[in-house]
N, C-alpha and C positions, 0 to 999 in steps of 0.2 A: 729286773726290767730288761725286756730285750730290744737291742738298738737296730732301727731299721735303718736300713740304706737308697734313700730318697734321692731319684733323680729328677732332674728335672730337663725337658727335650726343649726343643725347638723341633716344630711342624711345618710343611710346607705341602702344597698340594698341586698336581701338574696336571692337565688335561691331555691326552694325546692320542692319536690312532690305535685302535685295536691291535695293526697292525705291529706298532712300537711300542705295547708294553711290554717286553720281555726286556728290550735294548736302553728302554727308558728306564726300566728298574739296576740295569746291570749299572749303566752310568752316574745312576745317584748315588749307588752303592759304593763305590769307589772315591767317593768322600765325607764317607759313615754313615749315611742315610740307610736306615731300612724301610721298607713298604710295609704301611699298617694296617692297610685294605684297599681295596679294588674295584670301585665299581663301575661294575659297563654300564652306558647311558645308549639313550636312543642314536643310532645315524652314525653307528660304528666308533666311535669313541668311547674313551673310559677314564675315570678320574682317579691318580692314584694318590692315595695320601704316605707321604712319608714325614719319620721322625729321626731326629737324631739328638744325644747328648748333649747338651751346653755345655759340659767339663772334657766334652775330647779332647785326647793331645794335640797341638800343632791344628788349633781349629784355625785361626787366622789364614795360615799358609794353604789349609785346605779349603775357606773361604774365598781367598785367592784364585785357587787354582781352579775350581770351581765354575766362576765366572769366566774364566781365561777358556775352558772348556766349552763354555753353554755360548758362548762367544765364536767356537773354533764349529760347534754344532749347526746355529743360526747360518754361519756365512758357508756352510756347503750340502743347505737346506738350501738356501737361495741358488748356487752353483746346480744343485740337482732339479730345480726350478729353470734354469734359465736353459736347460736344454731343448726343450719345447716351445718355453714363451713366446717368441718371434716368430714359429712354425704354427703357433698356434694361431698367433692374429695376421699372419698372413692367410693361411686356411680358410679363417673367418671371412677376411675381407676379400679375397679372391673367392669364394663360395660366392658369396654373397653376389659380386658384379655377374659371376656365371650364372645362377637364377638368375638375374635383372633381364641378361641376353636371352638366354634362354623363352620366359617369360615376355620379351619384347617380341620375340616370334611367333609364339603360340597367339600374343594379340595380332598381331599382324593380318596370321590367317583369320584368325576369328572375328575380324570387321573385315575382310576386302569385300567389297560387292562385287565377287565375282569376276573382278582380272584375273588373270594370269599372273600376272606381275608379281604383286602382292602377295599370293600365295605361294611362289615360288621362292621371292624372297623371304619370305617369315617360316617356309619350311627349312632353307639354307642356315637362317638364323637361331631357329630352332636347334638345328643339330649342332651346330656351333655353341650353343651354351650347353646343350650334353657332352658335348667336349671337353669341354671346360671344366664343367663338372666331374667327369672321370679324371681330370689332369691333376686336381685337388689334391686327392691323397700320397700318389708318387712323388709329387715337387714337396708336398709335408714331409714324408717321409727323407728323402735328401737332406732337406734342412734339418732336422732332425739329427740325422748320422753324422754330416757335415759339426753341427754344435756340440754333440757327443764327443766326437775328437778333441773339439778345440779344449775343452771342459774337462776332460779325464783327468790329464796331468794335474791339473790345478786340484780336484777333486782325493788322489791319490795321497802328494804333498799333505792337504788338508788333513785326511785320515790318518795319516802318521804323525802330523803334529797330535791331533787331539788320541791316538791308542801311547803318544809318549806322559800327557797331561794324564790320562787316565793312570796311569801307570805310578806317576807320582804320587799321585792321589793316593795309591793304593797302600805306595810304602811308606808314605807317613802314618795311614793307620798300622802299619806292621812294625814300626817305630826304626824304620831301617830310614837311611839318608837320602837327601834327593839326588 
């Protein structure tokens, strides 16, 4: 009789950007997981299933590490999030009052009966929310670069803590020390 050699995994499945599955596979990798398939869904995402052994070496520590990683990933997700956020909903909310002005002008002219007045001012008013309007994207743009900076360094740190966690990761499965 011949003895098979029966393993048994653990599964996990992650959803994420078309864009991050090459980087989302390298990362799981790095704490035994292999990808078991791949499938793209609608709206640019894809769902990757991965498995790994329940009898790996040093599964605990790379459970550990693991989390200390998907932890160091989240919070410079949000870091690469928060460079726009504030540029974002100012944008929004400044847009928004410049159509108001804007649109306050165009009414203006389009009820005076025929002053002067009124249509001089709601022309002035008018270009005044096109102003506004074009002022939109450069004052975005500022805050933007502005946040960019303050954000880098924190960003950089982050990266090199989580390429040192990967790293561990790596050499527990090569049974080298951390």
């Amino acid at each position: 009789m011949q003895e098979k050699n029966f393993v048994t995994y653990e599964y996990k499945t992650k959803s994420v950007k078309n864009s991050e599955k090459a980087r989302t596979m390298d990362f799981y990798e790095a704490f035994g997981w292999e990808a078991t398939e791949v499938d793209s869904s609608v709206g640019g995402n894809c769902v990757i299933t991965l498995r790994r052994d329940r009898r790996i070496a040093h599964r605990q520590e790379l459970v550990r590490l693991e989390k200390k990683a998907e932890e160091e990933r989240t919070s410079l997700e949000s870091l690469e999030k928060s460079k726009t956020l504030g540029a974002n909903i100012f944008a929004g909310i400044f847009g928004a009052f410049s159509v108001l002005v804007f649109g306050g002008g165009i009414s203006l002219v389009m009820t005076s009966t025929g002053t002067v007045a009124n249509m001089i001012g709601g022309s002035i008013l008018g270009l005044v929310g096109i102003a506004l309007c074009c002022l939109t994207y450069p004052i975005y743009n500022k805050m933007v670069l502005k946040k960019t900076k303050e954000v880098i360094p924190a960003i950089d740190r982050g990266e090199e803590v989580l390429a040192n966690v990967l790293e561990q990761g790596n050499g527990l499965l090569e049974n080298r020390e951390i």
